[in-house]
C-alpha positions in Angstrom: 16.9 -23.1 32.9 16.2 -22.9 36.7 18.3 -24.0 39.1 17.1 -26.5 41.6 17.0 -24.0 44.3 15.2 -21.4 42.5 12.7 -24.4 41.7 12.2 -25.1 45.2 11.5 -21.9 46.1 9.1 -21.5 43.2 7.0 -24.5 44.6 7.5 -23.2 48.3 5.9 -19.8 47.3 3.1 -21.5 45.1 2.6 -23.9 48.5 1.7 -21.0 50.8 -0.5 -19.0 47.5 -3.7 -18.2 48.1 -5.7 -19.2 45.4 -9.2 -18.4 46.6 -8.5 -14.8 45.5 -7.4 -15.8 42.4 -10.5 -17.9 41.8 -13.3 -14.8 43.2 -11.5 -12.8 40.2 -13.6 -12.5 36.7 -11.7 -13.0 33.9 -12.1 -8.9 33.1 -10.5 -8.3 36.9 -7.6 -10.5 36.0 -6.8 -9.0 32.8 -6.7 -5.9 34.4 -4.3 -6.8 37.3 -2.0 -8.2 34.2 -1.9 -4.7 32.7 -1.4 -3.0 35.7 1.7 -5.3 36.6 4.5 -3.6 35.5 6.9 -7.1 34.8 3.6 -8.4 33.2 4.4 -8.4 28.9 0.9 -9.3 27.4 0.9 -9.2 23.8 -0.8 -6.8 21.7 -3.6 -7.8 18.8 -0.7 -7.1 16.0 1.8 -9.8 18.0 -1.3 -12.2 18.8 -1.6 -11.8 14.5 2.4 -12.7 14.1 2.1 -15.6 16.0 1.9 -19.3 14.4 0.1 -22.1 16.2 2.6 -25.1 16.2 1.4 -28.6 16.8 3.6 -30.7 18.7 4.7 -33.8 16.5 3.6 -36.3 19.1 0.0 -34.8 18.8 0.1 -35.0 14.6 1.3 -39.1 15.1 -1.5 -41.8 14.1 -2.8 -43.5 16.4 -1.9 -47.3 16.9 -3.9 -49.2 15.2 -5.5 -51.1 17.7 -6.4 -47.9 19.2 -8.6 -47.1 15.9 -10.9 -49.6 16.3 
């Protein structure tokens, strides 16, 4: 868990980010930067196969009644 000062800084940096050179990247230009980023761990095909989707058990509740009609 983060400690409050490493949060701050965290939203300090993100504060002063500039996302407009995020958002002229394709998707293809992104995933490339991600490779290229040495502390960057995308998974591989056979991990993305080992994984399980997991719904969380607020999202699996019935909705109120009142809420279903």
């Amino acid at each position: 868990m983060p400690s409050r000062k490493q949060f701050e800084e965290s939203e300090r940096l993100l504060r002063g980010f500039d996302w407009s050179k995020v958002d002229a990247m394709t998707d293809e230009q992104i995933i490339e930067a991600a490779k290229a980023d040495p502390d960057s761990s995308l998974p591989t095909d056979a991990e993305l196969a080992e994984f399980d989707l997991v719904i969380p058990a607020k999202s699996r509740r019935k909705p109120p009644k009142e809420a279903a009609e």
